[in-house]
C-alpha distance (Angstrom), angle and dihedral (degrees) to the residues before:
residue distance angle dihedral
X1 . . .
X2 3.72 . .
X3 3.62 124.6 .
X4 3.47 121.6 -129.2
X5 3.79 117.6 -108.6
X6 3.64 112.8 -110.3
X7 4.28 104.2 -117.3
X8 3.77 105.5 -108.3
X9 4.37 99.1 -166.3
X10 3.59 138.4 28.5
X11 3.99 100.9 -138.1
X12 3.90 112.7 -151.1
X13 3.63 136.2 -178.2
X14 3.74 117.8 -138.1
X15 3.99 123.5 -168.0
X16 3.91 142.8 148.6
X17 3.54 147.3 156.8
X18 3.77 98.0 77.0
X19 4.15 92.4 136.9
X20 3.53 97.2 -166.1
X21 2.76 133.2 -115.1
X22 3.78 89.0 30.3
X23 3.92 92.9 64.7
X24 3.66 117.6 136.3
X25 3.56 99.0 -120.5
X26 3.81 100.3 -164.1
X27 4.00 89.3 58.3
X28 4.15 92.7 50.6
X29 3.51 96.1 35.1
X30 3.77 107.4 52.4
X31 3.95 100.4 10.4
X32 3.79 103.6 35.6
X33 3.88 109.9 32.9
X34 4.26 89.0 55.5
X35 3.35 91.8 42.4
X36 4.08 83.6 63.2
X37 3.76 84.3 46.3
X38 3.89 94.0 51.6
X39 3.83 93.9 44.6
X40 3.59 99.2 40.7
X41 4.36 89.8 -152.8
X42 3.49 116.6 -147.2
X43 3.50 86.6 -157.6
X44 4.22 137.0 40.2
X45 3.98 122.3 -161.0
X46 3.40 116.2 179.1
X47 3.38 107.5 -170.7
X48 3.71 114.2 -149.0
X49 3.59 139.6 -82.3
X50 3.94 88.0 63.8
X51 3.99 89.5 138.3
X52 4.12 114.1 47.0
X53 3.88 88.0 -141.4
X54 4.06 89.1 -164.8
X55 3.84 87.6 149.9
X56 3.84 90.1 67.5
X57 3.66 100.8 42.0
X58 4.08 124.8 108.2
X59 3.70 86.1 -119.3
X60 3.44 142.9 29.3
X61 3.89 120.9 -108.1
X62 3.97 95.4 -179.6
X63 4.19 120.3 19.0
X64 3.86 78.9 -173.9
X65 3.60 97.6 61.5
X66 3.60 119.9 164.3
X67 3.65 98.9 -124.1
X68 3.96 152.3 -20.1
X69 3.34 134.4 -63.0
X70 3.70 88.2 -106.7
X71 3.98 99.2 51.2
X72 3.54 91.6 47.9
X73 4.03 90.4 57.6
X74 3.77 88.4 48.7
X75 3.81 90.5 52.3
X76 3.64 93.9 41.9
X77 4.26 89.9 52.0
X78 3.80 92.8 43.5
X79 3.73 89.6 53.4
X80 3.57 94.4 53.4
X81 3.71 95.4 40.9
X82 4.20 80.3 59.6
X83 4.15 86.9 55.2
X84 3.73 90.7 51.4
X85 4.31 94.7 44.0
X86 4.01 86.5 47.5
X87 4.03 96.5 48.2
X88 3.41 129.3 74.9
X89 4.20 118.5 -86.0
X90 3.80 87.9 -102.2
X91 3.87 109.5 37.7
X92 3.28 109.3 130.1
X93 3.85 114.5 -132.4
X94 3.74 124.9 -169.7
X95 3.87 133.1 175.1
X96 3.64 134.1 -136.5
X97 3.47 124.5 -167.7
X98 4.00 131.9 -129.0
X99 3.49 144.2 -163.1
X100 4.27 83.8 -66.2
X101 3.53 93.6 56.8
X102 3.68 90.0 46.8
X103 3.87 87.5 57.7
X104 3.89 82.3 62.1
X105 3.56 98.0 46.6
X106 4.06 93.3 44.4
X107 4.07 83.5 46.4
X108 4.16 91.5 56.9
X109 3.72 94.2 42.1
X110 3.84 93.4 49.2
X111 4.32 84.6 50.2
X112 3.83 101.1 53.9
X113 4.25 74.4 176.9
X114 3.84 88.5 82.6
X115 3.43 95.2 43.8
X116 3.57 94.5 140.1
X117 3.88 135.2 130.2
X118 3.95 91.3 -122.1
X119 3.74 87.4 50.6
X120 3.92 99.2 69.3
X121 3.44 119.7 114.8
X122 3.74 98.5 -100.5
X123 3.82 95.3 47.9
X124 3.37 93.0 56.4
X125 3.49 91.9 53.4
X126 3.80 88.8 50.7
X127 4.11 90.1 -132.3
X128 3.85 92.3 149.6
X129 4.24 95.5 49.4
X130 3.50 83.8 46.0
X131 3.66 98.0 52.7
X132 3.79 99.8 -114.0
X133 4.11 122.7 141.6
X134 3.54 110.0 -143.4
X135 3.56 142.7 -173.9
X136 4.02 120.3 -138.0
X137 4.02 128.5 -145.8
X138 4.09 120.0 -88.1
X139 3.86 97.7 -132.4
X140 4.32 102.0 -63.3
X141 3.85 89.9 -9.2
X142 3.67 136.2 96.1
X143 3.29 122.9 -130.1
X144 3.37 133.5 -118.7
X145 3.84 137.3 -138.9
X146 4.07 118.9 -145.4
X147 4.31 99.8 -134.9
X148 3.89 91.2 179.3
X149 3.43 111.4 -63.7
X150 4.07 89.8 -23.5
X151 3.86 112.4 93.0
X152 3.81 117.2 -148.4
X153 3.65 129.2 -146.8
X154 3.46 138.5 152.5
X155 4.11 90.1 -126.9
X156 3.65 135.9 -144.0
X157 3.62 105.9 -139.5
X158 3.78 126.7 90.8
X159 3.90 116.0 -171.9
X160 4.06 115.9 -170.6
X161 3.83 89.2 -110.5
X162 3.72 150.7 58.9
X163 3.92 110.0 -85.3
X164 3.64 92.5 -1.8
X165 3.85 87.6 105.7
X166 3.71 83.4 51.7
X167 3.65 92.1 56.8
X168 3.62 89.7 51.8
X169 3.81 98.4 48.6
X170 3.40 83.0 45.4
X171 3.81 92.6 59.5
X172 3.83 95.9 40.6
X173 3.70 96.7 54.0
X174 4.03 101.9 35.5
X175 4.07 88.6 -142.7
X176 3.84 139.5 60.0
X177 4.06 120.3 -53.1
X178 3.24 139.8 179.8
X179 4.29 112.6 -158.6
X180 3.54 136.4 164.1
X181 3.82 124.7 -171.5
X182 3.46 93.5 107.1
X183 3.92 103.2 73.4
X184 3.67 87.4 -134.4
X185 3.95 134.1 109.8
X186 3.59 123.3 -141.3
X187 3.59 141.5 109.0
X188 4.24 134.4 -138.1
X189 3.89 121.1 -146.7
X190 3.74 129.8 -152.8
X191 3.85 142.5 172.3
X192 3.25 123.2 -157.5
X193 3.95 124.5 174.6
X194 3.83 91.9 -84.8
X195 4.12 101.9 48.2
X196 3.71 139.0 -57.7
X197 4.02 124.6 -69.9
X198 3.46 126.8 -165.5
X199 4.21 130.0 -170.0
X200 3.52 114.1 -156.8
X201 4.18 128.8 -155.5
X202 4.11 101.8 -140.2
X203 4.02 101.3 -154.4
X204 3.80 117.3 -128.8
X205 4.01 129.2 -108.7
X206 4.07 86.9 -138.3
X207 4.08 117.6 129.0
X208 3.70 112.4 -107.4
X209 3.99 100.9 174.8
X210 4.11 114.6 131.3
X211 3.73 101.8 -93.4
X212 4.05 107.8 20.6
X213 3.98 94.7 105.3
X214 3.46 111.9 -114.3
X215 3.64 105.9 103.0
X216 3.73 94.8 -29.8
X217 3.48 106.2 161.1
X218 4.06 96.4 60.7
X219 4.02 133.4 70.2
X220 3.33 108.4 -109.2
X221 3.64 125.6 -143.9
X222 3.99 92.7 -165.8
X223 3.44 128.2 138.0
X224 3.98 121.2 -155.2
X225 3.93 112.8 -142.7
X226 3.77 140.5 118.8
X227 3.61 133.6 -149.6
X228 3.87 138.3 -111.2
X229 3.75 116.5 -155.2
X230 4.00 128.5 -174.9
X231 3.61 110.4 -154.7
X232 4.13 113.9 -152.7
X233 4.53 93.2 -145.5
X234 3.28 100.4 -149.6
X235 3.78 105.9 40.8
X236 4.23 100.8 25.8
X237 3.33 88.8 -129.2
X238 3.82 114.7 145.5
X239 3.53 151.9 -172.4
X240 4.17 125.4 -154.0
X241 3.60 126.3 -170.8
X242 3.94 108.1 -169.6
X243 4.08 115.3 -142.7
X244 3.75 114.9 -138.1
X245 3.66 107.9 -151.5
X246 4.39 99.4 -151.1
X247 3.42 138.4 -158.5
X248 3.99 112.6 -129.6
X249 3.45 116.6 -115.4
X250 4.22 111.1 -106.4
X251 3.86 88.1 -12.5
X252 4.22 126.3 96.5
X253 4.23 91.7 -126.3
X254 3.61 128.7 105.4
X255 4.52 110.8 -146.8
X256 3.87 132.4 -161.9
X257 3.79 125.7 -179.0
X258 3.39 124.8 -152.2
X259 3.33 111.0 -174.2
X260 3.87 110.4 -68.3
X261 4.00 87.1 -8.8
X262 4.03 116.3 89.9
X263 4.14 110.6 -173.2
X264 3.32 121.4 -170.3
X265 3.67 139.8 -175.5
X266 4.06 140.9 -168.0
X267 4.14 112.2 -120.2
């Protein structure tokens, strides 16, 4: 009889920047959602900024927004209830907030009124009925989530360039990290007399096309993307393998690969 062999990696999918309800639904639909399917993650990150949260900022980004307060939580549930039905039975998914969330946070401290337990950030986002781990702020900061020997967090810096913001996570946090914030993929690599760290920028899976709302009246020099990540257990030591999602040249479809696997999808 043959033994079973031992697993060697965890594989996990990390993603962010979807700002709900200004996701481009195309991209998570049909590229995104089988790509769970085809991976089969034993882990989800999320990595903040999954709701846009415009209704609890200190200014207005968009007077035309597309919806309420109210319909943009029941998008932003439904899409993560559509995560949870495409992953496995035991994938472990865990939120971290972003600069959005913060804007809810900020919102609730400023309105002692709603001081209530069901009024936290997370609650209202429903992440614990839904089946979501998450990970709350320290005081002003974000937290972050130990991957391995990767650190994950959403970020705060935004440099003018691809993997410039890398760099600069890379500088603030002495070790590997994987942000997002900046809409932008990229990575920065450094050796130091120990071993090699790198910081990666994870894309988004927001709509940029003239018209659609979220910051519609600039050029965008965003890419959208996510990250896959094998985790060695016993040692931290991992492995990611970021996923440009591509417009095709002269056609209206956006493509990823994934190995042997090309999806594609009409925009």
């Amino acid at each position: 009889m043959a033994r079973k062999k031992p697993k060697q990696f965890d594989i996990g999918i990390i993603y962010g920047d979807i700002h709900d309800p200004y996701c481009d639904e195309p991209v998570f639909e049909k590229l995104f959602l089988p790509a769970i399917a085809i991976i089969k993650p034993d882990f989800i990150v999320e990595n903040g900024d999954g709701f846009n949260s415009e209704g609890f900022a200190s200014f207005i980004k968009n007077p035309r927004a597309q919806c309420s307060v109210n319909s943009e939580l029941d998008i932003f549930k439904a899409r993560r209830k559509r995560v949870r039905e495409w992953a496995k039975k035991d994938c472990l998914c865990t939120y971290l907030p972003g600069t959005h969330e913060y804007w809810m946070a900020d919102y609730l401290v400023k309105h002692p009124e709603m001081d209530r337990p069901e009024n936290q950030w997370y609650n209202i986002l429903g992440l614990d009925e839904m089946g979501w781990n998450y990970l709350d702020f320290e005081g002003r900061k974000q937290p972050v989530l130990d991957v391995g020997k990767l650190l994950v967090t959403h970020g705060t810096v935004h440099r003018m360039h691809s993997g410039y913001s890398a760099r600069a996570a890379l500088e603030m946090y002495g070790s590997s990290v994987m942000v997002n914030h900046t809409h932008r993929l990229g990575a920065h690599w450094r050796t130091n007399i120990n071993t090699t760290h790198v910081a990666f920028e994870n894309g988004c899976m927001c709509t940029h096309r003239a018209g659609d709302g979220y910051m519609r009246h600039r050029s965008l020099n965003w890419q959208q993307g996510f990250s896959i990540v094998q985790v060695e257990p016993l040692t931290g030591w991992f492995r990611v393998s970021q996923v440009p999602i591509l417009k095709v040249p002269n056609a209206a479809k956006k493509r990823l690969i994934l190995h042997e696997d090309i999806l594609e999808c009409e925009i």
